[in-house]
PDB file of N, CA, C and O in Angstrom:
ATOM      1  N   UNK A   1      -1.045  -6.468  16.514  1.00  0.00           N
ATOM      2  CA  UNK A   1      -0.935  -6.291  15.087  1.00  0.00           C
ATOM      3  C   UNK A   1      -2.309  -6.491  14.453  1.00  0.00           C
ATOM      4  O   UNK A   1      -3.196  -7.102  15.050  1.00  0.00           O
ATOM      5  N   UNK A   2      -2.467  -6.002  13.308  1.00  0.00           N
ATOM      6  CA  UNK A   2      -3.762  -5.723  12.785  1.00  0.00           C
ATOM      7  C   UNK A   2      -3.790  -5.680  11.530  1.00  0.00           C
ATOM      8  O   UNK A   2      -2.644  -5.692  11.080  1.00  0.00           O
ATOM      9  N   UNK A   3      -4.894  -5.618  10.430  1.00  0.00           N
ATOM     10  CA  UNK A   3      -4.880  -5.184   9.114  1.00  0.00           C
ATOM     11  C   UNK A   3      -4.611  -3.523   8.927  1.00  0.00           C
ATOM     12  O   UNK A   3      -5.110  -2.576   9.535  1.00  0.00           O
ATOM     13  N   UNK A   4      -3.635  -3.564   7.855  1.00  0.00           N
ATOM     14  CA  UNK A   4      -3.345  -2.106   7.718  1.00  0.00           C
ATOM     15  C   UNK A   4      -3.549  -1.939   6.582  1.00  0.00           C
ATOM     16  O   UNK A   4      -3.628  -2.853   5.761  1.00  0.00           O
ATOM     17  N   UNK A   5      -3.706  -0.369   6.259  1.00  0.00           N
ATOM     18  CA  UNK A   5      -3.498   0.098   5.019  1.00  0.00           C
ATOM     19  C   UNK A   5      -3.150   1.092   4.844  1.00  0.00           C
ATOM     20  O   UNK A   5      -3.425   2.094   5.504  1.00  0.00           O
ATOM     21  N   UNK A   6      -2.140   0.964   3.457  1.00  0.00           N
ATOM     22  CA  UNK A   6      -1.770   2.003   3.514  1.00  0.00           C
ATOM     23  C   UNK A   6      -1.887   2.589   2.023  1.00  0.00           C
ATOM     24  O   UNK A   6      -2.146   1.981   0.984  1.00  0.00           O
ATOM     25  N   UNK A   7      -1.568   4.212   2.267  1.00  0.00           N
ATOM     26  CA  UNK A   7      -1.571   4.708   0.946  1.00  0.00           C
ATOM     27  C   UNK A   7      -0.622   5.981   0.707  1.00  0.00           C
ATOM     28  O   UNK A   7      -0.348   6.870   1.514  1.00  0.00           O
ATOM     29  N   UNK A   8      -0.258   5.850  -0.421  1.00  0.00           N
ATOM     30  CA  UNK A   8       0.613   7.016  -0.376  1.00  0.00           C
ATOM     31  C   UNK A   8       0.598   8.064  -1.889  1.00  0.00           C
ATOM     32  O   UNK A   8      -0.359   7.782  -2.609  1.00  0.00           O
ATOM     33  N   UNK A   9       1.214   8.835  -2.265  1.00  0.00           N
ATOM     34  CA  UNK A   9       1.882   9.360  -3.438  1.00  0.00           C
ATOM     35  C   UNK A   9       3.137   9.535  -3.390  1.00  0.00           C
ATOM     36  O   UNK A   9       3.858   9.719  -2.409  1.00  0.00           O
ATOM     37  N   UNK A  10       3.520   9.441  -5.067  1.00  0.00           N
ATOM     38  CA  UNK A  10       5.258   9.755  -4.982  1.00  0.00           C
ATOM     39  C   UNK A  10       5.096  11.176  -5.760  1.00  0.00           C
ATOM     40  O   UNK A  10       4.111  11.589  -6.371  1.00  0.00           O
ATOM     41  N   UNK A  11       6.225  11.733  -5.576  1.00  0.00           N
ATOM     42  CA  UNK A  11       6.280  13.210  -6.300  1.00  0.00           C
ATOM     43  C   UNK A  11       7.249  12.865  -7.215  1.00  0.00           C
ATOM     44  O   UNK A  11       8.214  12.103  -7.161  1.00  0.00           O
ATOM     45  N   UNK A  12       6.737  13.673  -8.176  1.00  0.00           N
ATOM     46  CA  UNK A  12       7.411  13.923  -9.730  1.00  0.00           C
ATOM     47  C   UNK A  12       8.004  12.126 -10.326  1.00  0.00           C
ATOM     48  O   UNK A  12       9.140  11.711 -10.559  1.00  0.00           O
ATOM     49  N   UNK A  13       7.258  11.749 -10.368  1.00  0.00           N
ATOM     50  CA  UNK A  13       7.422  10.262 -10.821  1.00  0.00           C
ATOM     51  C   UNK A  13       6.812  10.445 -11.866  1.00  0.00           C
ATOM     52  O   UNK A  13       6.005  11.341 -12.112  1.00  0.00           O
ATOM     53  N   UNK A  14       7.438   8.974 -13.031  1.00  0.00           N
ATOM     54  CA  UNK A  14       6.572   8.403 -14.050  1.00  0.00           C
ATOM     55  C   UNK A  14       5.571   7.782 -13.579  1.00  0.00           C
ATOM     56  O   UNK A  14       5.370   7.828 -12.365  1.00  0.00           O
ATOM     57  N   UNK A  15       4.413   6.803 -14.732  1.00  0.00           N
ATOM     58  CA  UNK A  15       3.713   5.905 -13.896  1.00  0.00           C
ATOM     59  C   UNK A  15       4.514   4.623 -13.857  1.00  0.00           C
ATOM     60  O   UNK A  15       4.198   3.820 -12.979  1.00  0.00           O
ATOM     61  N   UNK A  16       5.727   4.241 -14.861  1.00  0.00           N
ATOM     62  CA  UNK A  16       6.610   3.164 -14.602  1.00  0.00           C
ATOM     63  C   UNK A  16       6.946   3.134 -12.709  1.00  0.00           C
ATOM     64  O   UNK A  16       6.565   2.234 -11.961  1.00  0.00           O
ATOM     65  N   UNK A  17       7.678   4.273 -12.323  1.00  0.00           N
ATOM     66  CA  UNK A  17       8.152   4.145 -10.458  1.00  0.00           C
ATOM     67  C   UNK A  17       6.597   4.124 -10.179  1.00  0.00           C
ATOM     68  O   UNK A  17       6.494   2.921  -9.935  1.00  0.00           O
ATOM     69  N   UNK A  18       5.535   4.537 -10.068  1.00  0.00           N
ATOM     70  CA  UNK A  18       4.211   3.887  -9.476  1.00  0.00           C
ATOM     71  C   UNK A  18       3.957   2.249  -9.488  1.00  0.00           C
ATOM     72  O   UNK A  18       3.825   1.555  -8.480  1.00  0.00           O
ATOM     73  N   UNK A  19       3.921   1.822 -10.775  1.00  0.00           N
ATOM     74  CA  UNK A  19       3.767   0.365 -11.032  1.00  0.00           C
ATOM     75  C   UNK A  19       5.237  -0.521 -10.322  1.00  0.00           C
ATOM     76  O   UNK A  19       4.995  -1.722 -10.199  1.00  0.00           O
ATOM     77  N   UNK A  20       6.339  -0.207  -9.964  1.00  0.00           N
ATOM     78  CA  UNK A  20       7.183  -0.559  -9.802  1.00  0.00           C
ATOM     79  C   UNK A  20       7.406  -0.967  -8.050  1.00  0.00           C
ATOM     80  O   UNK A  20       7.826  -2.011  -7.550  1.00  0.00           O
ATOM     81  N   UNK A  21       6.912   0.388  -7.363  1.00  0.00           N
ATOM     82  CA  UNK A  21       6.874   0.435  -5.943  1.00  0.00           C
ATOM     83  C   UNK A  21       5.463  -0.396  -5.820  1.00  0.00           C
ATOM     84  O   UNK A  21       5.524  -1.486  -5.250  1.00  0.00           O
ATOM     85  N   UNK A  22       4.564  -0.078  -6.174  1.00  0.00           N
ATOM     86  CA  UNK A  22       3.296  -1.443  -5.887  1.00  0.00           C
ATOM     87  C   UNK A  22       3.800  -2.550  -6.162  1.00  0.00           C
ATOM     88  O   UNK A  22       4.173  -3.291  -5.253  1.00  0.00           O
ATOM     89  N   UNK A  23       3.907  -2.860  -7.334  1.00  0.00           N
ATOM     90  CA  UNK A  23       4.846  -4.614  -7.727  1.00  0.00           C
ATOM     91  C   UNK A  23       5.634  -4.581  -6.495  1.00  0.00           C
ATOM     92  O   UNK A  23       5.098  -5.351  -5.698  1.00  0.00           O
ATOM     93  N   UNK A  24       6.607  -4.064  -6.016  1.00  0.00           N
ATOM     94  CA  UNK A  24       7.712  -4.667  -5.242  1.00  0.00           C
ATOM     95  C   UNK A  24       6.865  -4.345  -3.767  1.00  0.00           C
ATOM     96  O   UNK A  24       7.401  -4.992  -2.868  1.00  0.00           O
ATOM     97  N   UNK A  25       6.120  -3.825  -3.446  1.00  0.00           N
ATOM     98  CA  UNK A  25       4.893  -4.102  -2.557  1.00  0.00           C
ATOM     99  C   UNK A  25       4.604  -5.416  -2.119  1.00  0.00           C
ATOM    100  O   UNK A  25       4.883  -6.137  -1.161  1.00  0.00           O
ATOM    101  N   UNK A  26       3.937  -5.469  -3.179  1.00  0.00           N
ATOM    102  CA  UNK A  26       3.109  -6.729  -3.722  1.00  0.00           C
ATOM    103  C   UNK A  26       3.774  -7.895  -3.414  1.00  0.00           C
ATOM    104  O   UNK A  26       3.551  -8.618  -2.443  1.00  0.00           O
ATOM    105  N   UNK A  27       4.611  -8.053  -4.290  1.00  0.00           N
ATOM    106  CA  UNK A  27       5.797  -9.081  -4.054  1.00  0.00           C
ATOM    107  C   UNK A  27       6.966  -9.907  -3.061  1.00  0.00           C
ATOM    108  O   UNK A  27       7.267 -11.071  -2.796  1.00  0.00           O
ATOM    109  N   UNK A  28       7.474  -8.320  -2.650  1.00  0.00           N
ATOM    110  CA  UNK A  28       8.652  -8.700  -1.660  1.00  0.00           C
ATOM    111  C   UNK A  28       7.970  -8.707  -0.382  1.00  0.00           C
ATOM    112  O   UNK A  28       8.183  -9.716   0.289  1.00  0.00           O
ATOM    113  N   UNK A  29       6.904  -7.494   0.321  1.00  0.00           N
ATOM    114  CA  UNK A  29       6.236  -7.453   1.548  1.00  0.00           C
ATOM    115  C   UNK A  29       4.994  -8.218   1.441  1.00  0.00           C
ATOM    116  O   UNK A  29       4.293  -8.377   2.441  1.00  0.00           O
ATOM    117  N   UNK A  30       4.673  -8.698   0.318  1.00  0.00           N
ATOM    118  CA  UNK A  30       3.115  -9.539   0.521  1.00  0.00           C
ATOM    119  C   UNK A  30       1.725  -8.578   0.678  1.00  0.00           C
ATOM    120  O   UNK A  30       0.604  -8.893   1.078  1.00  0.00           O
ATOM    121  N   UNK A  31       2.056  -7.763   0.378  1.00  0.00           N
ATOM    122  CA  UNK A  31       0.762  -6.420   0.370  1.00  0.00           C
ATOM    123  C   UNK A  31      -0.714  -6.906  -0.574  1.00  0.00           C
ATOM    124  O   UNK A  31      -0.773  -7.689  -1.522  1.00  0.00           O
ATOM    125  N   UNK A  32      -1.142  -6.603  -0.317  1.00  0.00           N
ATOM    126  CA  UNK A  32      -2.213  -6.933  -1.494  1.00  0.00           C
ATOM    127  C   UNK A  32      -3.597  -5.476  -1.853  1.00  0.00           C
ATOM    128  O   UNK A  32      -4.103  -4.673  -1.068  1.00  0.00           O
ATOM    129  N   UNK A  33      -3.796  -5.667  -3.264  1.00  0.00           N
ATOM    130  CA  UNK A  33      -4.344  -4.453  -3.904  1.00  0.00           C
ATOM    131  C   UNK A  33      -6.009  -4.899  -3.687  1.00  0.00           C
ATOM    132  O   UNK A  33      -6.868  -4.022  -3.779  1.00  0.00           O
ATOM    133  N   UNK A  34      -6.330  -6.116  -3.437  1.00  0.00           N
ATOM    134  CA  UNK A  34      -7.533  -6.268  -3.317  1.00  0.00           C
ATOM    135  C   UNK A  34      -8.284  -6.247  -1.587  1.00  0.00           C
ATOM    136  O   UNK A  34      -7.831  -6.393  -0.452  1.00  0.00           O
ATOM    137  N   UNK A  35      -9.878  -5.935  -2.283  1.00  0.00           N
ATOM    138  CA  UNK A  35     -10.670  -5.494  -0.919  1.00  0.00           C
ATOM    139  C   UNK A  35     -10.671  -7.118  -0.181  1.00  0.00           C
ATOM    140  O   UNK A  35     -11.070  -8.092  -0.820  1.00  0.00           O
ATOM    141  N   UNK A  36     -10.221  -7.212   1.086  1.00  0.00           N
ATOM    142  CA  UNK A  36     -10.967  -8.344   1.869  1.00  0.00           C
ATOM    143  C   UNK A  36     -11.837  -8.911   1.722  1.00  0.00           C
ATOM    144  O   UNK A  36     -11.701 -10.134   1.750  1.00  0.00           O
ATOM    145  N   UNK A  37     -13.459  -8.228   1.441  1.00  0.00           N
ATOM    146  CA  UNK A  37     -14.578  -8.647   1.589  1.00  0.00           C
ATOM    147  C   UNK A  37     -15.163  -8.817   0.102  1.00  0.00           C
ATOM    148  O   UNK A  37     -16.212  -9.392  -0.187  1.00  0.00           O
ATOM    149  N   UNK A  38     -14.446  -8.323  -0.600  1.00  0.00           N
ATOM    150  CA  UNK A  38     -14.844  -8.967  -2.507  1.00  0.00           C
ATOM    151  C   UNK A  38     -13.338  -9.074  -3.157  1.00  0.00           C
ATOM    152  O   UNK A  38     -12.465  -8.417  -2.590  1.00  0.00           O
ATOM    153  N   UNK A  39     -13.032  -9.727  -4.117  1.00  0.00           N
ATOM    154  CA  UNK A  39     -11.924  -9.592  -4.947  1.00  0.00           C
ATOM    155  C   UNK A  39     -11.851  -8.298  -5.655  1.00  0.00           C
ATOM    156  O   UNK A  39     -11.277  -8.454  -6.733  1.00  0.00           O
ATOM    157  N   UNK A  40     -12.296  -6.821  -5.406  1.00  0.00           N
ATOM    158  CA  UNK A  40     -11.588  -6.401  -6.440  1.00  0.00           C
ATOM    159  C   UNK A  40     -10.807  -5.638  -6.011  1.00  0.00           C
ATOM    160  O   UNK A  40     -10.474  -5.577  -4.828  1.00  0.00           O
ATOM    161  N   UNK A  41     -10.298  -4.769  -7.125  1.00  0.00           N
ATOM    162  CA  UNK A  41      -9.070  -3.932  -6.723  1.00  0.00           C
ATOM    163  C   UNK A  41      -9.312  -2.958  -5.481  1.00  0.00           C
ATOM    164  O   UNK A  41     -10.356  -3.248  -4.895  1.00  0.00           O
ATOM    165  N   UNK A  42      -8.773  -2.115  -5.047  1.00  0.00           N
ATOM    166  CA  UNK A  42      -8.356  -1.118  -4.134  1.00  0.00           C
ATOM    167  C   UNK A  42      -8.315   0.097  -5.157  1.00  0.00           C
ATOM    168  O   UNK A  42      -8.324  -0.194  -6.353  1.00  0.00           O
ATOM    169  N   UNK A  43      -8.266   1.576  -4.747  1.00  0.00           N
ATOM    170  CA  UNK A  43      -8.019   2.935  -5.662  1.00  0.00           C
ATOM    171  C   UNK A  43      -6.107   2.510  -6.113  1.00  0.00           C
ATOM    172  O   UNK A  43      -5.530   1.482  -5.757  1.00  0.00           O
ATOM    173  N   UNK A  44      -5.764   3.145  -6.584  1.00  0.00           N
ATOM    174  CA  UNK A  44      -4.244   2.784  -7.026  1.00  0.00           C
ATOM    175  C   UNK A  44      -3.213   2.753  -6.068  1.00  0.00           C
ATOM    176  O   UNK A  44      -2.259   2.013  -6.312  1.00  0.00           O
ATOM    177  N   UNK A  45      -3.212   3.474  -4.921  1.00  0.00           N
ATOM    178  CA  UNK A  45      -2.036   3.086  -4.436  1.00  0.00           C
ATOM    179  C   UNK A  45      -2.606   3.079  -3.233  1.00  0.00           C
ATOM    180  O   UNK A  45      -2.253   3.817  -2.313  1.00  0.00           O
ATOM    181  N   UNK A  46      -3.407   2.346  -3.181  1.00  0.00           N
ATOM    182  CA  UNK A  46      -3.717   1.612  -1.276  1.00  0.00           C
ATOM    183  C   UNK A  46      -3.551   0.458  -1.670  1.00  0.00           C
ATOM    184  O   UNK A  46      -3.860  -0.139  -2.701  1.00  0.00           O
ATOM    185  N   UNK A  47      -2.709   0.024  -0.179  1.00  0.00           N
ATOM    186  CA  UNK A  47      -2.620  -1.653  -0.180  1.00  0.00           C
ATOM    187  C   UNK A  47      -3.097  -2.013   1.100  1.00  0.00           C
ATOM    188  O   UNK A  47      -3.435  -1.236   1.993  1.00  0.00           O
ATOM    189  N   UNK A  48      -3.100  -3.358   1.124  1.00  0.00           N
ATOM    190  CA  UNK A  48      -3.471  -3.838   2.670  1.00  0.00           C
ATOM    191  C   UNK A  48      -2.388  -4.912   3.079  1.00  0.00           C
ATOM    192  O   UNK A  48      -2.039  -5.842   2.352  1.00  0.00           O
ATOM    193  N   UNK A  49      -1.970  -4.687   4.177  1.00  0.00           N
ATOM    194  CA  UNK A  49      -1.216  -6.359   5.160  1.00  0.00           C
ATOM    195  C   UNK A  49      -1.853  -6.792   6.143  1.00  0.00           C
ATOM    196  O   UNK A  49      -2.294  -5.940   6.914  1.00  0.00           O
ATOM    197  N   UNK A  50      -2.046  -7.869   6.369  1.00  0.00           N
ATOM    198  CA  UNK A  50      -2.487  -8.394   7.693  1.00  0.00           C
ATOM    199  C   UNK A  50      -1.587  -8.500   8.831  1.00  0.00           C
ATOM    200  O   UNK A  50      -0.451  -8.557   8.361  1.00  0.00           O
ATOM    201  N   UNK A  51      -1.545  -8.556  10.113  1.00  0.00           N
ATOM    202  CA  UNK A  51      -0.380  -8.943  11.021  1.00  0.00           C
ATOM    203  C   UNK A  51       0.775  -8.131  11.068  1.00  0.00           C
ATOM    204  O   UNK A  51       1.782  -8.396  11.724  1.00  0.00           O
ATOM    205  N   UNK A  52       0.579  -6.988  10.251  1.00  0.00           N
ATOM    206  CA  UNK A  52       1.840  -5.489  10.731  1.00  0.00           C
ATOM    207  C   UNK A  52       1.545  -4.948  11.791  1.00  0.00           C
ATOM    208  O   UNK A  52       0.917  -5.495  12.697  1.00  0.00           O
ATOM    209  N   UNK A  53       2.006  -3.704  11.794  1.00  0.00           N
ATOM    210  CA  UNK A  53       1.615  -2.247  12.470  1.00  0.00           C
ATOM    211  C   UNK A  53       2.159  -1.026  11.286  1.00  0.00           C
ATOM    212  O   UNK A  53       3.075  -0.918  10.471  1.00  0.00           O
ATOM    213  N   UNK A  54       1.467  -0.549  11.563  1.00  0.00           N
ATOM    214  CA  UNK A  54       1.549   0.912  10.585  1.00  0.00           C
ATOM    215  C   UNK A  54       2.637   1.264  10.376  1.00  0.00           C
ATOM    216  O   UNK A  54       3.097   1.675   9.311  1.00  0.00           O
ATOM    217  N   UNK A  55       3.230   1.117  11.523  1.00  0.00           N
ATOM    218  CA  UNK A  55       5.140   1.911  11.573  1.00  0.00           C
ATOM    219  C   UNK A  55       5.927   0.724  10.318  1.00  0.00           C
ATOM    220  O   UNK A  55       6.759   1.035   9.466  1.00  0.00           O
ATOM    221  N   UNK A  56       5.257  -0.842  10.606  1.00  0.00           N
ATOM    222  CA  UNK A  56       6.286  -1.413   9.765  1.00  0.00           C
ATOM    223  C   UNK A  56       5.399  -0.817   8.510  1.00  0.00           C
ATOM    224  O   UNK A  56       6.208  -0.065   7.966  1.00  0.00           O
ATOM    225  N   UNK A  57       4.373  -0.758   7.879  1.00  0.00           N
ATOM    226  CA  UNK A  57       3.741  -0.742   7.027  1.00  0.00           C
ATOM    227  C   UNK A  57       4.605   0.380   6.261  1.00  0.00           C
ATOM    228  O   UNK A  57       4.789   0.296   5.047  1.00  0.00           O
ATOM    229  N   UNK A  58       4.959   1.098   6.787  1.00  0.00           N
ATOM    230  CA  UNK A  58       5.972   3.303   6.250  1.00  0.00           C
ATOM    231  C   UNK A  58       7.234   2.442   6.057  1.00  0.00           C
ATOM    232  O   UNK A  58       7.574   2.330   4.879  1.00  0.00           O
ATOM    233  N   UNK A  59       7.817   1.963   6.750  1.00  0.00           N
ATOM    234  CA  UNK A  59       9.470   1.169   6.808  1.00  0.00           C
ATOM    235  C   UNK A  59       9.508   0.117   5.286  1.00  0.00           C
ATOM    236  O   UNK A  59      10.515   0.143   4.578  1.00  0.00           O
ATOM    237  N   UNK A  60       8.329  -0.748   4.930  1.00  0.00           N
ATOM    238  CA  UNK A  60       8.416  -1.273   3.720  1.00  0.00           C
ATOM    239  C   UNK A  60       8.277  -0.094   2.705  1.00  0.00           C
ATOM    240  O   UNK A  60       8.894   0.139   1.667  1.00  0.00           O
ATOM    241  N   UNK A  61       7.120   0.671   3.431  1.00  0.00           N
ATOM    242  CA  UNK A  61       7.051   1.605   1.543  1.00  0.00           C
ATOM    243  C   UNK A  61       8.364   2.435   1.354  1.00  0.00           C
ATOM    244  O   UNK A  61       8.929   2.641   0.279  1.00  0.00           O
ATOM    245  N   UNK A  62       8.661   2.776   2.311  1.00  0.00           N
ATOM    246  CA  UNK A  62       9.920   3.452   2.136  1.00  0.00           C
ATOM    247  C   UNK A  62      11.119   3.127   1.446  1.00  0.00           C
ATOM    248  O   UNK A  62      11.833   3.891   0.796  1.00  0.00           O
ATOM    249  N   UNK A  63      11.280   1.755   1.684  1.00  0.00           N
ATOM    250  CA  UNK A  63      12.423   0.484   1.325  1.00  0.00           C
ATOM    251  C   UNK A  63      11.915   0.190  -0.241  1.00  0.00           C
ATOM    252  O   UNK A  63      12.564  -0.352  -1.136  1.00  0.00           O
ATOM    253  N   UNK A  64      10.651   0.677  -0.289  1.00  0.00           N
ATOM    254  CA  UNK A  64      10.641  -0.119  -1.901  1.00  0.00           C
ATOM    255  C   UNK A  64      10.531   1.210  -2.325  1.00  0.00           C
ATOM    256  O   UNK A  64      11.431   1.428  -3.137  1.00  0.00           O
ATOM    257  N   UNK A  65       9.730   2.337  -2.113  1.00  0.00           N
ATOM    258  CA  UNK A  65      10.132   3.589  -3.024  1.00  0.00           C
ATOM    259  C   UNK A  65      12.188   3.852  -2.963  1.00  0.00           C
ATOM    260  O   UNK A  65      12.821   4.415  -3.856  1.00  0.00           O
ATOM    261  N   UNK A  66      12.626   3.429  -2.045  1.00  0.00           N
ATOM    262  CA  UNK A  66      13.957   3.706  -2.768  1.00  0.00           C
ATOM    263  C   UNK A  66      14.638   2.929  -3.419  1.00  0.00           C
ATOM    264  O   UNK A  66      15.739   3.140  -3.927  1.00  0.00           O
ATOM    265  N   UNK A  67      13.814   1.698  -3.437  1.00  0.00           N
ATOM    266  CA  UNK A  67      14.641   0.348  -4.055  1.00  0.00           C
ATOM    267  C   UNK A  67      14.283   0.777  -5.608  1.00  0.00           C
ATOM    268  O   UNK A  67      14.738   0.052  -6.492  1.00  0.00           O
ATOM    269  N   UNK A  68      13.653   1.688  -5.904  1.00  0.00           N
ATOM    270  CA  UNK A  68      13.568   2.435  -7.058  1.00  0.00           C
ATOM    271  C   UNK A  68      13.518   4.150  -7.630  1.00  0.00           C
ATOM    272  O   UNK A  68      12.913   4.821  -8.466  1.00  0.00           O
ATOM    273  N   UNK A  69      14.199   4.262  -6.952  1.00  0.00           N
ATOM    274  CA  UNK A  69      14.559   5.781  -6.880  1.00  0.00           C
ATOM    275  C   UNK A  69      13.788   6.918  -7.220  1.00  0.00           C
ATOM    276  O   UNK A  69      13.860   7.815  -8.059  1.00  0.00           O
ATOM    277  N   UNK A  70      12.671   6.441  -5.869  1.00  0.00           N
ATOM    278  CA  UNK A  70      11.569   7.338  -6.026  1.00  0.00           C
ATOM    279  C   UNK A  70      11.259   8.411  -4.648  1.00  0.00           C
ATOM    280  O   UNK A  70      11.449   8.089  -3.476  1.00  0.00           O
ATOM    281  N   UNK A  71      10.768   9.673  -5.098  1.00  0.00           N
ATOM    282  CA  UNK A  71      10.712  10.343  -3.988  1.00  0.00           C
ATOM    283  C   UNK A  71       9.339  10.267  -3.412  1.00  0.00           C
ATOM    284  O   UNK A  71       8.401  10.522  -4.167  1.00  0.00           O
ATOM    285  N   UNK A  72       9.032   9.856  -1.802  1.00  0.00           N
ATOM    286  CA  UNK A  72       7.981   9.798  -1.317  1.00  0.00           C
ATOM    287  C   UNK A  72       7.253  10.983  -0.942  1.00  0.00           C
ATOM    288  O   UNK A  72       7.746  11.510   0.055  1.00  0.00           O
ATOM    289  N   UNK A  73       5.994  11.729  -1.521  1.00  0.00           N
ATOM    290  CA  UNK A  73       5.698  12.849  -1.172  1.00  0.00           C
ATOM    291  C   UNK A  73       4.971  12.393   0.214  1.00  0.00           C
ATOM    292  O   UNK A  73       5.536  12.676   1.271  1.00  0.00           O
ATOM    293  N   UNK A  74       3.910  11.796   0.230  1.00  0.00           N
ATOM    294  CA  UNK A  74       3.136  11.915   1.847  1.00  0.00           C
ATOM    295  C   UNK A  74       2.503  10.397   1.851  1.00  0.00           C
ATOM    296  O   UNK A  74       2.347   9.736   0.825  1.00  0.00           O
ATOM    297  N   UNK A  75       2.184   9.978   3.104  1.00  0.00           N
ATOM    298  CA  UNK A  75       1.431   8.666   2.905  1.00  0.00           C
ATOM    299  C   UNK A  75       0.338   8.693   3.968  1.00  0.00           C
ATOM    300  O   UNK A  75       0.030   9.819   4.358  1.00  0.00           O
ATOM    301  N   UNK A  76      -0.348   7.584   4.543  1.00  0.00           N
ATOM    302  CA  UNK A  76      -1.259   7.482   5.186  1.00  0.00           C
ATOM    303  C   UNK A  76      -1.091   5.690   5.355  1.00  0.00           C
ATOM    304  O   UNK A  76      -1.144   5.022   4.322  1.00  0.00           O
ATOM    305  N   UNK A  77      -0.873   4.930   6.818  1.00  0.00           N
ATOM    306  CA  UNK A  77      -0.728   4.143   7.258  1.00  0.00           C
ATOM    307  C   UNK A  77      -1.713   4.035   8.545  1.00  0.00           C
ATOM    308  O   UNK A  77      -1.480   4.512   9.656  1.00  0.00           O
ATOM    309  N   UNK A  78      -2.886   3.290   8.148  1.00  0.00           N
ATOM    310  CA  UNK A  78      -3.637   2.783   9.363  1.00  0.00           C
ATOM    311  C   UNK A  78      -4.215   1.484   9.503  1.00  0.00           C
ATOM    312  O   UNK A  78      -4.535   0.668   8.639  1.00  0.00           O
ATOM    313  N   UNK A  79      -4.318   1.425  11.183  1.00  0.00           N
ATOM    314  CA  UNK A  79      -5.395  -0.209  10.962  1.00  0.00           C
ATOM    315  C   UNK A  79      -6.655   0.395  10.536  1.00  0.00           C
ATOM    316  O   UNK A  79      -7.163   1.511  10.642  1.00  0.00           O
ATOM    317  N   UNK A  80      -7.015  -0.820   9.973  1.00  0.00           N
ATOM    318  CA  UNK A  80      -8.365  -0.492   9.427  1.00  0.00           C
ATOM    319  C   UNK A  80      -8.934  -1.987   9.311  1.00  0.00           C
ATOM    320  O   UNK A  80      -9.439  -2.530   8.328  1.00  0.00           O
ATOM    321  N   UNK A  81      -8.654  -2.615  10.899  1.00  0.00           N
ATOM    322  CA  UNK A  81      -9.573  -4.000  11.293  1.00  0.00           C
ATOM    323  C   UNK A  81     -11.003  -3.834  11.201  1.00  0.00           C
ATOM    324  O   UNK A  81     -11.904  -4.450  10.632  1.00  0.00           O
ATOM    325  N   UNK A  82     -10.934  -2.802  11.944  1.00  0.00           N
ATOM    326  CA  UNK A  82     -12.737  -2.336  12.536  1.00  0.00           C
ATOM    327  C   UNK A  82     -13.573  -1.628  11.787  1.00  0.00           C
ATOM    328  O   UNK A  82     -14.649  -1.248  12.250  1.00  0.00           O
ATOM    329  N   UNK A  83     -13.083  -1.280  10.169  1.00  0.00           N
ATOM    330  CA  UNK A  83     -13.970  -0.248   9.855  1.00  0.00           C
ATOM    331  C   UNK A  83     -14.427  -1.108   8.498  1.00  0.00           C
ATOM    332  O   UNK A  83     -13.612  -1.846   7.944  1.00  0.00           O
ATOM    333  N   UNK A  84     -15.701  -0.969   8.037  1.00  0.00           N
ATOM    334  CA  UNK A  84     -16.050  -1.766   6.791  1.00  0.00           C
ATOM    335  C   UNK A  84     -15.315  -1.093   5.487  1.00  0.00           C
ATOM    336  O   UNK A  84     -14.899   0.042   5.257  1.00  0.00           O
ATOM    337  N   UNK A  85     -15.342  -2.213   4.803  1.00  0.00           N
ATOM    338  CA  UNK A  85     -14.930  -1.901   3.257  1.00  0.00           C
ATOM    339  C   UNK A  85     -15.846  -1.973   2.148  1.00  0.00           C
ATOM    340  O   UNK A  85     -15.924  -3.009   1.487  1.00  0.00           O
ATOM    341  N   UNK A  86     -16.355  -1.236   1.958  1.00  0.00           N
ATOM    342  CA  UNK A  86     -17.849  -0.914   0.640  1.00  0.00           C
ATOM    343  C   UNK A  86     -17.171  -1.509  -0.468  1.00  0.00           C
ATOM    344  O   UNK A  86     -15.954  -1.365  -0.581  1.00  0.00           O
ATOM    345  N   UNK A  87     -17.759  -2.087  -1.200  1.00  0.00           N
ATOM    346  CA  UNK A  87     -16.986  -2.705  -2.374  1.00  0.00           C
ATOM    347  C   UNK A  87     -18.707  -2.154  -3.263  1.00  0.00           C
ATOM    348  O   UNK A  87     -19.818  -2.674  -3.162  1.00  0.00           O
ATOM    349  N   UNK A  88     -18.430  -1.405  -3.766  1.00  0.00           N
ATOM    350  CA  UNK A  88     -19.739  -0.357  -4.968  1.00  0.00           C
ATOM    351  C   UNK A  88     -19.688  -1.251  -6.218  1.00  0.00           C
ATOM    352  O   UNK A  88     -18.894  -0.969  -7.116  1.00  0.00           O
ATOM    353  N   UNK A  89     -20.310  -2.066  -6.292  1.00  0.00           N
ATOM    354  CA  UNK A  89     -20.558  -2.911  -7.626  1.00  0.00           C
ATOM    355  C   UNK A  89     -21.921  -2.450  -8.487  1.00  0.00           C
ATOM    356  O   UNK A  89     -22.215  -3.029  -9.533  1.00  0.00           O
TER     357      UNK A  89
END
């Protein structure tokens, strides 16, 4: 298991189901919007977990885009232990 991240879009959503599936992200799976190597944010809908795998990483977003009745258009789930994170200040 490794640091993952993931990112996705929803199709034909408000930005309320955006803010809603991150919050319950955030919250219920422990995801977090900030970079490792500085506090700030991430682009909008990448998150990171520590100690998953990618497959669980799709199985939470999935569970929280329907825990709000949202349709998932495509995502992107990887480790991303080994690769740096630029934080552009």
């Amino acid at each position: 298991m490794a640091l993952i991240l993931i990112t996705y879009d929803l199709k034909e959503t408000t930005k309320d189901i955006h803010n809603e599936v991150k919050d319950t992200m955030k919250s219920d799976y422990k995801y977090s919007d900030k970079s490792p190597t500085k506090k700030h944010q991430l682009p909008n809908t990448c998150l990171l977990k520590d100690s998953i795998t990618p497959q669980q990483a799709v199985e939470d977003l999935k569970a929280s885009v329907k825990k709000h009745n949202g349709t998932l258009e495509r995502f992107l789930s990887c480790e991303c232990s080994n690769y740096l994170i630029n934080d552009l200040t």
